[in-house]
Steps between C-alpha positions, in 0.01 A plus 500: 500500500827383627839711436631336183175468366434844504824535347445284226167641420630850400698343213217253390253747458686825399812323319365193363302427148225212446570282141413246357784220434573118377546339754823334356651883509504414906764317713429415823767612806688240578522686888115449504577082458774494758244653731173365418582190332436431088115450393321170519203466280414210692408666814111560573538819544722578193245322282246680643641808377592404155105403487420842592746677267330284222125602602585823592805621361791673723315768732803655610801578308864424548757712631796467293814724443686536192764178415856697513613306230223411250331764317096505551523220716409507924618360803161409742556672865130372617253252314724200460228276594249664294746505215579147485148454543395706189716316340342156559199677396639569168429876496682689262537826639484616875507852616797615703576826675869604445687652785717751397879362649715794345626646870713297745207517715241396282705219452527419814135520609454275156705266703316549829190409276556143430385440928298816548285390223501156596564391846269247664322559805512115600768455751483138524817477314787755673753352273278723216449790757913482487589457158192818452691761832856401330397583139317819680793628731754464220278720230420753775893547633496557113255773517574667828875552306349672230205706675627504817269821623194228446579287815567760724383424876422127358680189565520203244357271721201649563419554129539188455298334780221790386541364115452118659277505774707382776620660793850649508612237737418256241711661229786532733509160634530380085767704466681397772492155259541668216812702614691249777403150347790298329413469131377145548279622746350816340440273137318250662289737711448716235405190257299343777652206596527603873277734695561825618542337863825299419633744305515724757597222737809488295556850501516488885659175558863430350525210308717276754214608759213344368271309675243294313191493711321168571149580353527707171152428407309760567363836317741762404393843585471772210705794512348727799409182676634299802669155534345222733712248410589214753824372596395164657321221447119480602187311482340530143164674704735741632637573159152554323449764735798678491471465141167659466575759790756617258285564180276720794765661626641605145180575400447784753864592400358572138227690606691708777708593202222587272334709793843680542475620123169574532461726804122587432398153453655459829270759618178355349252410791403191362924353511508630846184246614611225344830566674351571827288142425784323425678630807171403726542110323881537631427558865259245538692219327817612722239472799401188394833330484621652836 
């Protein structure tokens, strides 16, 4: 169990108390939208839930706080999915656990909730892995200023690369976007309209500086991963290659860094021969084309 979740846990389970609601009485947080985007029922795997919630009802409850404003009504800090689903159902009532939010701190881990609960593990998109470490870093500077004694000997980053599954470096080279990117640059990286490889191009390179390179068409690394890209012009052969050489190369990159969190996977005899096999296929290829 990682830090915040074993944070969150002793307020779910000592703290919190299971109901049964309308689901009208809930309102959805609007942070949860400007991180994970608004429901679509359209979406396979949306409707495949709302057919489940109507064969099965909901299996696991909400986790809701209390609305500060509107008496017996609930703010959801995990389930939005599930709620909007329940709701296309057409069930009536839903069960939801109520976090107790009546100390500065248990308001901040409510806050802390919304990605804890949430967060993907797909990181295909790192404009979503930085919209999830900036809602994250700004909820924990929150906490750390009210329990400060709790993240003693730990550093912000690393709770948050633990909390995503990246590395460290990976964390630390987004917020190098997130904190030294011009505003134009950090909203459309963090929207997704450029990747996480021209944003930090920016970053690096003043404005007047910049170089457009010749060939832009090729595959932008993930966060963690490296940059082939090619600054002159070549055969279309040559391209395919250096193309496909890239989704390798990247590939080992994602697995290096999973091995890295994972130190006794790293360990396992059966990783270690396939990387001593894929070493042996290395040599002789290099062999072959000397």
């Amino acid at each position: 169990m990682s830090f915040l979740s074993e944070k969150l846990s002793d307020i779910h389970f000592t703290k919190s108390v299971m109901i049964m609601v309308d689901p009208f009485l809930l309102h959805p947080d609007p942070e949860n939208d400007l991180i994970y985007g608004e429901f679509d029922p359209e979406k396979n795997e949306n409707q495949k839930l709302i057919e489940e919630i109507q064969e099965m009802g909901l299996l696991q409850p909400l986790l809701v706080r209390r609305h500060p404003v509107l008496p017996e009504e609930y703010i959801i800090v995990s389930g939005h999915r599930r709620y909007h689903a329940a709701k296309a159902a057409g069930l009536t009532r839903v069960e939801v656990l109520v976090m107790n939010t009546n100390t500065p701190e248990e308001k901040a881990l409510a806050k802390l909730a919304i990605t804890v609960s949430n967060h993907s593990r797909d990181r295909s998109s790192p404009a979503l892995m930085a919209r999830e470490m900036g809602h994250l870093e700004t909820a924990l500077k929150e906490l750390r200023k009210v329990s400060p004694d709790k993240f003693k000997g730990k550093e912000l980053r690393n709770i948050i690369a633990e909390e995503l599954g990246v590395s460290p470096k990976t964390i630390a080279r987004t917020k190098k976007i997130l904190n030294h990117a011009d505003e134009k640059t950090k909203h459309e990286y963090i929207t997704g309209k450029i990747t996480q490889i021209e944003a930090i191009r920016r970053v690096d390179v003043p404005s007047a500086k910049r170089v457009t390179p010749v060939i832009t068409n090729f595959e932008e690394p993930l966060p963690g991963q490296i940059s082939m890209e090619v600054k002159t012009p070549m055969k279309n052969h040559n391209h395919e290659h250096s193309i496909r050489g890239t989704s390798v190369i990247n590939q080992l990159v994602r697995i290096t860094e999973r091995l890295e969190l994972a130190p006794e996977i790293a360990a396992d005899l059966e990783i270690s021969r396939i990387i001593a096999d894929l070493e042996n296929i290395l040599t002789q290829k290099e062999n072959i084309r000397h």
